[in-house]
C-alpha positions, 0 to 999 in steps of 0.5 A: 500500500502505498504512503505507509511506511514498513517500519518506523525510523526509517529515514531518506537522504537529502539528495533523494527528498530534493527530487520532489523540489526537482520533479515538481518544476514550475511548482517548486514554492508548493513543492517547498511548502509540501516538504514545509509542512511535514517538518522537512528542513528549515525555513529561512527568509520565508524559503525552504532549506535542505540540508544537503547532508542531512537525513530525514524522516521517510514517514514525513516524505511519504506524507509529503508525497500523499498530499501532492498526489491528493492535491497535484496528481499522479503526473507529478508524483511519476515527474518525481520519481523520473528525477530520482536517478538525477538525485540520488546517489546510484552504483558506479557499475550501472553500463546497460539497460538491466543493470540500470535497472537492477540497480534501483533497488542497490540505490533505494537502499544506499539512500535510506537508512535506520538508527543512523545505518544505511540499509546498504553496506558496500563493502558487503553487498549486505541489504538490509530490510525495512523498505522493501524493494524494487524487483528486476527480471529479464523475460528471455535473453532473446526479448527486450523486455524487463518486469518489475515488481515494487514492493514498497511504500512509494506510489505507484506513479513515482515508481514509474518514473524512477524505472523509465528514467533508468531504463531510458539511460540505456535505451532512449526508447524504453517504454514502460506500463503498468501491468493492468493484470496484476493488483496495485498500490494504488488499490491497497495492494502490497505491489505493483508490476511494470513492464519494461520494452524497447 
């Protein structure tokens, strides 16, 4: 289900919040005021400030995300999540369309962490649960077509944006949909299915 947090103190990195202040565009003072209103950074001289190398609370993100698409709509929660890979901090070792796309859920993890612990371990390879995670599977080596289940608290729509992002990296004529067949966040179910084609 989507805006529902996993586990409590949970917390997001500053680069990755900034993606609704990035993905939002020509709405950036209501995108400040969103993030504003869930006590997401400080408020100087009547703006917004992030700090850059801060952490912040996942439940108030995901609260800031409800009311955008409450308010906004879903166009602008998937402009969001397209802006991700722009924000967040992604592996190096990311060089075509499928790594790119397994390393979402890598990046998801690097960006959270809890008790002051990312929920990635480089060194190890180690992820942590707490999040959920964003899934990969290559249909056939012979068909340019990926499938990816999300298992996690963000909306479906930003979801979206994020795996399109990627996928276009690689293969600027990536398509992506939402498979209709299977349950959706949006509808309180725990997953959402998309299938990537180029």
């Amino acid at each position: 289900m989507q805006f529902q947090i996993f586990e409590p103190d949970i917390e997001v990195n500053a680069p990755t919040v900034y993606a609704i202040i990035d993905g939002v565009g020509v709405f950036t003072n209501l995108s400040r005021r969103y993030l504003g209103q869930v006590g997401i950074g400080t408020v100087v001289d009547k703006k917004l400030v992030l700090d850059m190398d801060g952490w912040y609370s996942q439940a108030a993100w995901l609260q800031a995300f409800e009311n955008i698409a409450k308010q906004i709509g879903d166009r602008v929660l998937f402009n969001i999540g397209y802006s991700i890979p722009r924000n967040a901090e992604f592996p190096a070792q990311v060089t075509d369309i499928d790594t790119a796309i397994q390393s979402i859920d890598i990046a998801y993890h690097c960006n959270h962490r809890k008790n002051g612990q990312p929920l990635f371990d480089a060194a190890t390879g180690v992820k942590r649960d707490g999040i959920g995670h964003y899934g990969y599977a290559r249909v056939s080596p012979t068909i340019n077509e990926i499938v990816c289940v999300s298992h996690n608290p963000y909306p479906c729509a930003f979801d979206r944006g994020i795996y399109l992002a990627m996928a276009r990296r690689f293969q600027p004529t990536a398509r992506i949909v939402h498979d209709d067949a299977q349950e959706c966040r949006q509808h309180g179910a725990e997953t959402c299915t998309y299938r990537i084609t180029w």
